[in-house]
Residue frames as qw, qx, qy, qz and C-alpha x, y, z in Angstrom:
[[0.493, -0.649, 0.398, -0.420, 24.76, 12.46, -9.87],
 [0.275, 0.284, -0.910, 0.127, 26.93, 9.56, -8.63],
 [0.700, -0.177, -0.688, 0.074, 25.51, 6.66, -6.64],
 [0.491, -0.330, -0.629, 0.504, 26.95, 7.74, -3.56],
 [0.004, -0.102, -0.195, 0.975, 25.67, 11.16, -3.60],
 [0.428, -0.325, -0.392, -0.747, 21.91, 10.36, -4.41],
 [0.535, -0.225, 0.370, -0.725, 19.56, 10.19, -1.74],
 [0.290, 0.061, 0.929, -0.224, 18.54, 6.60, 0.03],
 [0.276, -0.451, -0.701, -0.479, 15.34, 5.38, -1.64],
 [0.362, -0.469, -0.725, 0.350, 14.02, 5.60, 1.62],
 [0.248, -0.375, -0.028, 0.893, 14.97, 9.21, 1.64],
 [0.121, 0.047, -0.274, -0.953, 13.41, 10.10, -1.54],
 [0.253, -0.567, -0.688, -0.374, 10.25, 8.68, -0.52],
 [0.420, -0.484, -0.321, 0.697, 10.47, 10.67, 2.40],
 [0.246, -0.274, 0.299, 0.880, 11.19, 13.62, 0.10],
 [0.270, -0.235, -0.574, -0.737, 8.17, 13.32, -2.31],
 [0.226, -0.667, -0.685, 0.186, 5.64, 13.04, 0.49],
 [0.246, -0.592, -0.332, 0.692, 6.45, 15.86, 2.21],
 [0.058, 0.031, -0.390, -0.918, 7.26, 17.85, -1.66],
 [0.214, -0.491, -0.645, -0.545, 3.65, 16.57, -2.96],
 [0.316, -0.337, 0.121, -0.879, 1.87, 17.59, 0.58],
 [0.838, -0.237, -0.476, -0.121, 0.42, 13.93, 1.15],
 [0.504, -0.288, -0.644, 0.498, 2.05, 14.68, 4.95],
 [0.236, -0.680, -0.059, -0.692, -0.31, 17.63, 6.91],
 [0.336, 0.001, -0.768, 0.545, -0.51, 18.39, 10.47],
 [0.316, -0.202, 0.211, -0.903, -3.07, 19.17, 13.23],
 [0.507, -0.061, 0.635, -0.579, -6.17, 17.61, 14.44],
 [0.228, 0.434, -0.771, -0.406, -7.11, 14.51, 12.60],
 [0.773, -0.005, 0.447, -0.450, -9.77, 11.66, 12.73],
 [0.117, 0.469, -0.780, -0.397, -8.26, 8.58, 10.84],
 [0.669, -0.038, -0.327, -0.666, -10.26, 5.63, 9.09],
 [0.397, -0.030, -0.838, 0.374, -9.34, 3.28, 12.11],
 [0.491, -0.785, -0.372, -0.068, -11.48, 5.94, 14.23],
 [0.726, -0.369, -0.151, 0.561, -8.24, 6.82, 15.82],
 [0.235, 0.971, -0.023, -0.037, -7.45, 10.69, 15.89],
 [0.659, -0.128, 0.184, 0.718, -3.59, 11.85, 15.14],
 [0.678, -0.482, 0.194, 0.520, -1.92, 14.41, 14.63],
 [0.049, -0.351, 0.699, 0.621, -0.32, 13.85, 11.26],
 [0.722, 0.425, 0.451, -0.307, -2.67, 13.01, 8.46],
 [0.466, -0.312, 0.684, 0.466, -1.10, 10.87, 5.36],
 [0.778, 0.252, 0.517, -0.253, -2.09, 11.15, 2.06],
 [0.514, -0.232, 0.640, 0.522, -0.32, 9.30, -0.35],
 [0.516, 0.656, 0.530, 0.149, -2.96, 10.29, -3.15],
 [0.056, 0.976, -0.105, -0.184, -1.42, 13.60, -3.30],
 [0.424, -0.528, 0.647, 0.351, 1.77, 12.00, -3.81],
 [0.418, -0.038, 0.690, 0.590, 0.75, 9.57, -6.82],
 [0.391, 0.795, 0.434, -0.164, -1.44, 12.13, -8.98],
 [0.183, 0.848, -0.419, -0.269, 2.20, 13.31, -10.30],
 [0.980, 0.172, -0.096, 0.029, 3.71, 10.42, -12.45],
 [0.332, 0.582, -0.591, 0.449, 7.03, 11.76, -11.99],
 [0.262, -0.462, 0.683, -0.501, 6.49, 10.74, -8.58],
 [0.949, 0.054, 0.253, -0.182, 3.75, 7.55, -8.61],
 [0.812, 0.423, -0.377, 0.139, 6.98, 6.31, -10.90],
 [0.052, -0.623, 0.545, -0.558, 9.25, 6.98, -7.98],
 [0.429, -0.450, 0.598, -0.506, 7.27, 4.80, -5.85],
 [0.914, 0.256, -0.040, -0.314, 6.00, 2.28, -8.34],
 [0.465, 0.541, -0.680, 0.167, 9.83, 1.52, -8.97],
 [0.389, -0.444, 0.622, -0.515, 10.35, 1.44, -4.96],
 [0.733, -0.055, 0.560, -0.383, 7.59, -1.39, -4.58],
 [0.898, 0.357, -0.236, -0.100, 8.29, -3.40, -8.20],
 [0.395, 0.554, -0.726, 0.103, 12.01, -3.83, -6.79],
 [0.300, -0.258, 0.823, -0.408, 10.33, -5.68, -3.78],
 [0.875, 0.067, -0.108, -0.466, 7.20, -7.96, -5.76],
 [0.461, -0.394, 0.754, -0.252, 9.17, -11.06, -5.54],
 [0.152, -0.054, -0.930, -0.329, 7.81, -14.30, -6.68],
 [0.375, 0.468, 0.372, -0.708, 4.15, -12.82, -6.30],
 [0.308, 0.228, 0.835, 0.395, 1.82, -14.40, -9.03],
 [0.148, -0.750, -0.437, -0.473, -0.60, -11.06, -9.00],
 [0.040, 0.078, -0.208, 0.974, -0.48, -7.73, -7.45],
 [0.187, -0.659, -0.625, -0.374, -3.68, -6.53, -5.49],
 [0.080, -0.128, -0.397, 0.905, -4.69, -3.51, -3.60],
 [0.068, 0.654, 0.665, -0.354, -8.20, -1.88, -2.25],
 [0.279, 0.580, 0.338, 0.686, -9.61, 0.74, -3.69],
 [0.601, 0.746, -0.170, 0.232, -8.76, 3.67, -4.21],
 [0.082, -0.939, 0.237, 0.233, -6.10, 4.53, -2.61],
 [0.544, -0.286, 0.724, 0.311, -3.60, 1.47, -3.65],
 [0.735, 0.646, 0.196, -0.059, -5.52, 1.50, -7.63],
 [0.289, 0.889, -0.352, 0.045, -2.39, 3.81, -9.06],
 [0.073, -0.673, 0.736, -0.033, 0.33, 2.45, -7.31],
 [0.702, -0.202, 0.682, -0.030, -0.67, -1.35, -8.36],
 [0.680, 0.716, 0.143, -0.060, -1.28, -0.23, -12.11],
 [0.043, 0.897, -0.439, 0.005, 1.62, 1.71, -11.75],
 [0.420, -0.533, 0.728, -0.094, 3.41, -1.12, -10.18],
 [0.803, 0.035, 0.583, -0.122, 2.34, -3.78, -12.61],
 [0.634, 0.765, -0.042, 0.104, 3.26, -2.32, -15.64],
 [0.109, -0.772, 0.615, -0.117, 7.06, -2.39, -14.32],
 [0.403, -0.383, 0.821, -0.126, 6.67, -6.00, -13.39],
 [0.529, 0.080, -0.707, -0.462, 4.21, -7.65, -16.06],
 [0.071, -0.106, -0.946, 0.297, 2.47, -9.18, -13.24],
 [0.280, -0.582, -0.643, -0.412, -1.84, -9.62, -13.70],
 [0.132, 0.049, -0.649, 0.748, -3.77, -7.73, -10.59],
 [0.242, -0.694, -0.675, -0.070, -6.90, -7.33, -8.90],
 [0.102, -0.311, 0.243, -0.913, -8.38, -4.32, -7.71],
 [0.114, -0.431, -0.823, 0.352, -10.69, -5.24, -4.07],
 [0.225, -0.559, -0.575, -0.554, -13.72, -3.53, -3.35],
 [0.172, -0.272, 0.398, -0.859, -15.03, -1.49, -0.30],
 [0.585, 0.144, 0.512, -0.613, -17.95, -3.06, -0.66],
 [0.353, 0.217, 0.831, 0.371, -19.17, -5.76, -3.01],
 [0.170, -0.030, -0.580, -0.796, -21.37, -4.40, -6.03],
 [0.426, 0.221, 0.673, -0.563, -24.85, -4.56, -5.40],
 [0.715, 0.544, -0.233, -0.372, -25.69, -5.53, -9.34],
 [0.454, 0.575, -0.675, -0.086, -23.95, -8.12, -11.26],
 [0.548, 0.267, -0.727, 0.315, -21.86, -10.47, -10.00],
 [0.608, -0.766, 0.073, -0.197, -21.77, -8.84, -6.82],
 [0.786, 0.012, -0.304, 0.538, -17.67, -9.53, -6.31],
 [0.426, -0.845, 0.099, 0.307, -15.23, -8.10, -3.81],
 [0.241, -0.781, 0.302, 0.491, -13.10, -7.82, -6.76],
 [0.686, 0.624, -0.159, -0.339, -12.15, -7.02, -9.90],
 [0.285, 0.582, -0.761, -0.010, -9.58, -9.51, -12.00],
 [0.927, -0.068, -0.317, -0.189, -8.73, -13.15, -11.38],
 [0.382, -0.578, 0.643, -0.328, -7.35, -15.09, -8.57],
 [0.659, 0.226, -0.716, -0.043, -6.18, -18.71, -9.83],
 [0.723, -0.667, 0.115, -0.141, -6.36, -21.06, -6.90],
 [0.921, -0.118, -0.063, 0.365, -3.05, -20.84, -5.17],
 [0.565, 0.658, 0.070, 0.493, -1.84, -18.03, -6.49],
 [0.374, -0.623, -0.426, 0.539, 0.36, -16.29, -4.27],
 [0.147, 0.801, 0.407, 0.414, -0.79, -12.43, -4.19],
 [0.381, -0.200, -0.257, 0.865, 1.35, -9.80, -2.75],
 [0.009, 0.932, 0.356, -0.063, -1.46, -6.71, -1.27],
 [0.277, 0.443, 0.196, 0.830, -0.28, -3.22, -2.43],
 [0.196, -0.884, -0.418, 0.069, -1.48, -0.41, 0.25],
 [0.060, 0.897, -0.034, 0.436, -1.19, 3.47, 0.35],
 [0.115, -0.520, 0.485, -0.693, -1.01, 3.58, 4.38],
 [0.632, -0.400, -0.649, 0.137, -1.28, 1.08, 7.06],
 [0.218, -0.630, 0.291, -0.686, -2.26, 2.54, 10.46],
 [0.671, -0.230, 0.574, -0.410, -4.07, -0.72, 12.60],
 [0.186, -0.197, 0.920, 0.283, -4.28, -3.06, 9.74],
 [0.468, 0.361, 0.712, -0.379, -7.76, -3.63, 9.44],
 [0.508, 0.739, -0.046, -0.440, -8.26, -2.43, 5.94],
 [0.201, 0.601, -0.748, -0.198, -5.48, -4.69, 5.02],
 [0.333, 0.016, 0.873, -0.355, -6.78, -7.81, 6.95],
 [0.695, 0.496, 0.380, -0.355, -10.29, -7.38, 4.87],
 [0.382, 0.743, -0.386, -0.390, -8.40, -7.30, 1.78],
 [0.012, -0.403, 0.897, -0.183, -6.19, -10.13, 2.99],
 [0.480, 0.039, 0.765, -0.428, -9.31, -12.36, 3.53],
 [0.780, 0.445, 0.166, -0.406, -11.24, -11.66, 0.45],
 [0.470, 0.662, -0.534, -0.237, -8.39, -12.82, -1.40],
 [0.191, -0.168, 0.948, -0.190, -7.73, -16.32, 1.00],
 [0.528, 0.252, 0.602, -0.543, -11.56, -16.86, 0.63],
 [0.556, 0.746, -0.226, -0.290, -11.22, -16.42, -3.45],
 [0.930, 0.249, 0.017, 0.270, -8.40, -19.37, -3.65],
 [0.331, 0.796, -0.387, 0.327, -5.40, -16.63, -3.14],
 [0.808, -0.144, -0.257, 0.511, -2.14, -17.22, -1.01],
 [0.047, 0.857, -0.091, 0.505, -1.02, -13.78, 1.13],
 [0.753, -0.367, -0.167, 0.519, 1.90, -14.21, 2.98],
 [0.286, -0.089, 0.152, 0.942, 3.31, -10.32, 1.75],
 [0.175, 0.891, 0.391, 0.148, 2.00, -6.95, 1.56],
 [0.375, 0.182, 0.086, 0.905, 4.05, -3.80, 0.66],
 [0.116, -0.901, -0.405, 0.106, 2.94, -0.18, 1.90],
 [0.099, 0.835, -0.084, 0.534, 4.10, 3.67, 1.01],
 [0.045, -0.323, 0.536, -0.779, 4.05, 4.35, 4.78],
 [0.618, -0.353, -0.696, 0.098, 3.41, 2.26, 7.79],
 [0.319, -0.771, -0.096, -0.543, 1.75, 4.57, 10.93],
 [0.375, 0.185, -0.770, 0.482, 3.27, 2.24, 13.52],
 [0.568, -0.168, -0.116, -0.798, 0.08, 1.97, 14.53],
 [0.582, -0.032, 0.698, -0.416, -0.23, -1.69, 15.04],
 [0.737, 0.536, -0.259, -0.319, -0.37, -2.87, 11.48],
 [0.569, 0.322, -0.751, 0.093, 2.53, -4.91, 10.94],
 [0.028, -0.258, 0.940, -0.220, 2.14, -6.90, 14.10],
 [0.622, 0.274, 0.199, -0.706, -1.75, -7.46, 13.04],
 [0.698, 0.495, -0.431, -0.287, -0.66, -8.77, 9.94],
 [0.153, 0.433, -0.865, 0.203, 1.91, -10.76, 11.23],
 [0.526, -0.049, 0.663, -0.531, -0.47, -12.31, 14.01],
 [0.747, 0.368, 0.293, -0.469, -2.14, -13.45, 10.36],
 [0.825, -0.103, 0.473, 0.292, 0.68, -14.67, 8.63],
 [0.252, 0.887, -0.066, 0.381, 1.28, -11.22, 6.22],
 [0.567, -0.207, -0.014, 0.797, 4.74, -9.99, 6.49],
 [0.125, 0.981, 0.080, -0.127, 3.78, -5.87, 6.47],
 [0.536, 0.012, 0.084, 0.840, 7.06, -4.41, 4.58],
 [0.132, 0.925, 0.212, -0.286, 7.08, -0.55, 4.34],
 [0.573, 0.456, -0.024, 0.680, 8.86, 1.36, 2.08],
 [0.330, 0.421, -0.508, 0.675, 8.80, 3.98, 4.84],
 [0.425, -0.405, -0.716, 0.376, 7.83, 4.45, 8.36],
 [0.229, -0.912, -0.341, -0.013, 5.97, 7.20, 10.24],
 [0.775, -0.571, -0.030, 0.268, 8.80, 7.79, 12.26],
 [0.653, 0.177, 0.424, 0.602, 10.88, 8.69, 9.19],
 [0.080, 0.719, 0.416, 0.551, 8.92, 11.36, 8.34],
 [0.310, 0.030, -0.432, 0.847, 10.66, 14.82, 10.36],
 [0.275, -0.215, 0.214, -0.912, 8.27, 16.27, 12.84],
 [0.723, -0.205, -0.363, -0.551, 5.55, 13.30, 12.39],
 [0.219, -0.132, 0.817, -0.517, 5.51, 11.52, 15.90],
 [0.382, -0.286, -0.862, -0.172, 2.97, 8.95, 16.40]]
């Protein structure tokens, strides 16, 4: 297939949501509290590698000069493995909660001080799951000025971030996605 006849990236993430099922409708309670609609999950999307490669490309062509890759568990685990092995770039995986043994860290892997760390999320809806992510890593010696997301809810996420100095990029947007109003 030429170039000009293959589908926008944008498009074919668009395209593997909807194929894998990771976009459902009807009556929804989301982990903001907020109900909707449209309920996103991207896990359905990267449990097929043919596709987690699809999106792992998507977000390695945007890592930048990021010194480490980090996302929360779980949903962002896959698609920062996924997404480091493309770029050779170290990563942390955050915690829901700190360990209640051990250490007791909010995350696995290593955060040099300075380093700057570009977050890795499934779905952004308000931000707030990004924001905690975004802290333990400032509080840990990291730099987060970038974070990269599947699909952004238009929710109030990217001007959250922003408000904290995190540039929210999506690869795509609710809005994008046919039938899924906000």
């Amino acid at each position: 297939m030429s170039q000009t006849n293959r589908p926008s990236e944008r498009q074919q993430i668009v395209d593997l949501l909807l194929a894998s099922g990771s976009v459902r409708f009807g009556q929804f309670t989301l982990a903001s509290g907020q109900t909707s609609r449209v309920y996103i999950d991207v896990k359905r999307a990267w449990t097929d590698p043919a596709r987690l490669t699809i999106i792992a490309e998507a977000l390695a062509r945007r890592v930048g000069d990021a010194d480490r890759l980090a996302g929360m568990e779980l949903g962002a685990v896959p698609l920062v493995v996924a997404t480091a092995l493309r770029t050779g770039r170290p990563y942390l995986v955050i915690r829901k909660a700190a360990k209640d043994h051990g250490t007791r860290q909010r995350f696995e892997g290593e955060i040099p001080s300075g380093a700057r760390v570009l977050l890795l999320e499934d779905v952004s809806s308000t931000g707030g799951s990004a924001l905690e992510s975004v802290q333990i890593i400032r509080e840990a010696g990291g730099r987060v000025s970038r974070a990269l997301v599947v699909i952004d809810r238009g929710m109030g996420a990217i001007e959250r971030l922003r408000a904290e100095g995190v540039a929210l990029e999506p690869l795509v947007t609710l809005a994008e996605i046919p039938g899924a109003s906000v």
